[in-house]
C-alpha angles and dihedrals in degrees: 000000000000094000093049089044091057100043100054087041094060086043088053091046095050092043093054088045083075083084110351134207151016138217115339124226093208119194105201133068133336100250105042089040087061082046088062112042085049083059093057094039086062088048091049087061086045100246092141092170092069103036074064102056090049101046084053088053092049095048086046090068098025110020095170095057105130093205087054110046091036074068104056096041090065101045082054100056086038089062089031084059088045086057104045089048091053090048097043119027121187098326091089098061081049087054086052099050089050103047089044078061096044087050101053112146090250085054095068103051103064117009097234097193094189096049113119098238090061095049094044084054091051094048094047090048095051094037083059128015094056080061108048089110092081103043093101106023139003082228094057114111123199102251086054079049081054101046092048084055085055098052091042085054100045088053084061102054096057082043087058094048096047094052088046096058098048095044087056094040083056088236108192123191127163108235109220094195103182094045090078132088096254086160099052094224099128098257140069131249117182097172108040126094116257102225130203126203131188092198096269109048129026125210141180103261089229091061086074086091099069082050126260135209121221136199093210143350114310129246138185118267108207093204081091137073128245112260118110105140117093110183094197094050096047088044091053091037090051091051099048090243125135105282115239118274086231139038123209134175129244143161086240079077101104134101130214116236117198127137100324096063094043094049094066092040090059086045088056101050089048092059093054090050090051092054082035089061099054100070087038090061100040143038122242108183121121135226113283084242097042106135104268096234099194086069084068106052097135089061118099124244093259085049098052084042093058090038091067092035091053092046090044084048101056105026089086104054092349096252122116104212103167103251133080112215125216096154097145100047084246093112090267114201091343077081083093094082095055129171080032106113099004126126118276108200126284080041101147086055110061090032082060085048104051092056094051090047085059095052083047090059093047086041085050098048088047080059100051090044087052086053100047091050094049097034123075103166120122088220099057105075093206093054128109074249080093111005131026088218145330101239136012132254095261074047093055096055105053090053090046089058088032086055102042091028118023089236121133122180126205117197129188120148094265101046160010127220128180123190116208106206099172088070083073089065089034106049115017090162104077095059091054085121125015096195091077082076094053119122134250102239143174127203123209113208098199098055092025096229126140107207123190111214105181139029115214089203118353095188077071084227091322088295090116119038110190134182134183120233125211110254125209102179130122 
């Protein structure tokens, strides 16, 4: 129930992030309050440009108003959303759908490095992200790829701040969700359906509830109206319960956003600066004579995985001898992917950053727990309304030393295992090329398997501690 509660919730709050917000319910003076909800009237007719403008007046003479700033957080995840899409495509929802594989819970466990799951991750990884410079344009070289990562970064810290500031202000609007131009057709309509289409069938937007197919990606028809937001249904759907046998359109569809909401949408936007940081800090590009894999797509995953061993084997002396040495800790013959994994420039700080993104998601989960526990209001979708809470107790904890400490603690019955992450802002240096941690390995053609026989360093730079229990089970 939780986890279906959370996730439709996240789908409803970065859906609504395509326009954002309603009327406002400010808290400070008379002036700047009509300032505000001025602010939020422009959104609602979809000129983000100037909601923006004025919630940047507004912040000039009061740059701690929570209204305000809840306001141009979200115009700047909104625009952040807009970017990412543009650099990435759909290849990112395929990432996501890989490495979700990849991170199973068996997989933790214990690492299975001949699993499937592993070796179609790491296909996907080498067919596409050697070749991001040329998403948008042929012209476009990897350090413009870069700099459009770091202005997309930089677009989600002030997002973050902003958010910050009006979460811990306790900023409260009404989202009138309908009332907005979904359809981008220059009028409202409240009470119409918003229709989607895929280019062979239509549907009602709301219908996406009782679960759709589609034959490719979804857009908007604007043959359609703008309402998409049943209170009734989301309410029922929410709490597990039968949806209604009808949907109908009123103005009691709207939903109020306060910490809560905010709180997940920080969480959210922490989490893109953290992936965000990774190809900040290091490189990612190939060898000129790496294998294109794209010119191998009817080989199986086993197959592309002993095409680049077997590159990385014999580059060095040109014998492929089935192992790839990293004996010293140096790289070792895994040097053959250089630059792969080394540092780009302004390294130290977006490796001090990931780790501190990381503290903000467990910070704004923390948020959204302290709301759910204090709201009971069916129109507040973080409220016990819906959900008692959003972690346990043992949960809570561990967010609570991950957020003060940047420690972070794993426990099976076999093992624990503690991640650091305040040696990534101590000692960068030490993760200046990942490929000294890489494992020795050998591959055996005839069962298929990799098998990693020695660790040049298992604490990973001190970044990981772990330590075998004694197990007693049967």
């Amino acid at each position: 129930m939780k986890k279906w509660y959370l996730f439709t919730l996240a789908v409803i709050l970065s859906a609504a992030l395509l326009i954002f917000s309603g009327c406002a319910a400010p808290t400070s003076g008379t002036s700047t309050s009509e300032k505000v909800e001025e602010g939020f009237t422009v959104l609602n007719s979809g000129d983000v440009n100037d909601a923006k403008e004025t919630f940047k007046d507004v912040l000039s003479q009061d740059p701690d108003n929570p209204e305000a700033n809840a306001g141009m957080g979200l115009i700047l995840t909104f625009e952040s959303l807009q970017n990412i899409e543009e650099i990435l495509g759909e290849d990112i929802l395929q990432a996501l759908s890989s490495f979700n594989q990849l991170s199973s819970p068996s997989s933790l466990k214990t690492p299975n490095f001949t699993s499937e799951s592993f070796l179609s991750f790491a296909k996907f990884f080498l067919e596409r992200f050697p070749k991001l410079p040329t998403r948008q344009s042929e012209n476009l070289t990897y350090e413009e790829l870069l700099q459009l990562l770091r202005n997309l970064h930089d677009s989600l810290s002030d997002a973050e701040n902003h958010l910050k500031i009006a979460i811990k202000g306790k900023a409260q609007f009404n989202f009138h969700v309908n009332a907005l131009d979904w359809d981008r057709d220059g009028t409202s309509e409240p009470y119409e359906p918003l229709k989607i289409t895929d280019g062979t069938y239509t549907y009602n937007l709301y219908e996406i509830l009782n679960g759709l197919t589609f034959v490719s990606i979804p857009t908007i028809d604007q043959s359609g109206g703008d309402a998409w937001f049943d209170f009734e249904t989301l309410s029922a759907a929410l709490q597990g319960e039968e949806l209604p046998d009808s949907v109908v359109f009123t103005d009691s569809d709207y939903v109020v956003v306060d910490e809560g909401e905010l709180a997940l949408i920080l969480a959210f936007v922490d989490i893109l600066k953290a992936i965000i940081d990774i190809p900040l800090t290091w490189s990612f590009t190939l060898p000129e004579d790496f294998p294109d894999l794209s010119n191998y797509v009817d080989l199986t995953d086993w197959e592309v995985a002993v095409l680049v061993l077997e590159y990385i084997d014999k580059k060095g002396d040109g014998n492929i001898d089935y192992k790839i040495s990293n004996f010293s800790g140096d790289g070792g013959e895994w040097n053959a992917l250089d630059t792969f994994l080394t540092f780009n420039n302004n390294e130290e700080e977006y490796l001090a950053d990931f780790a501190e993104s990381v503290q903000g998601t467990a910070w704004a989960v923390m948020k959204l727990d302290e709301d759910v526990e204090i709201d009971y209001d069916s129109h507040d979708l973080t409220s016990r309304y819906y959900v008692e809470d959003v972690v346990n107790d043992e949960i809570e904890g561990q967010l609570l030393n991950l957020a003060e400490y940047g420690t972070f603690t794993y426990e099976d019955p076999y093992i624990i295992i503690m991640v650091h992450l305040n040696v990534l802002k101590d000692h960068p240096e030490r993760f200046d090329d990942l490929k000294n941690y890489f494992p020795t390995l050998e591959w055996d053609n005839d069962t298929g398997s990799i098998i990693p026989t020695y660790l040049p360093d298992e604490t990973f730079g001190g970044l990981i501690e772990i330590e075998e229990k004694e197990y007693y089970g049967y």
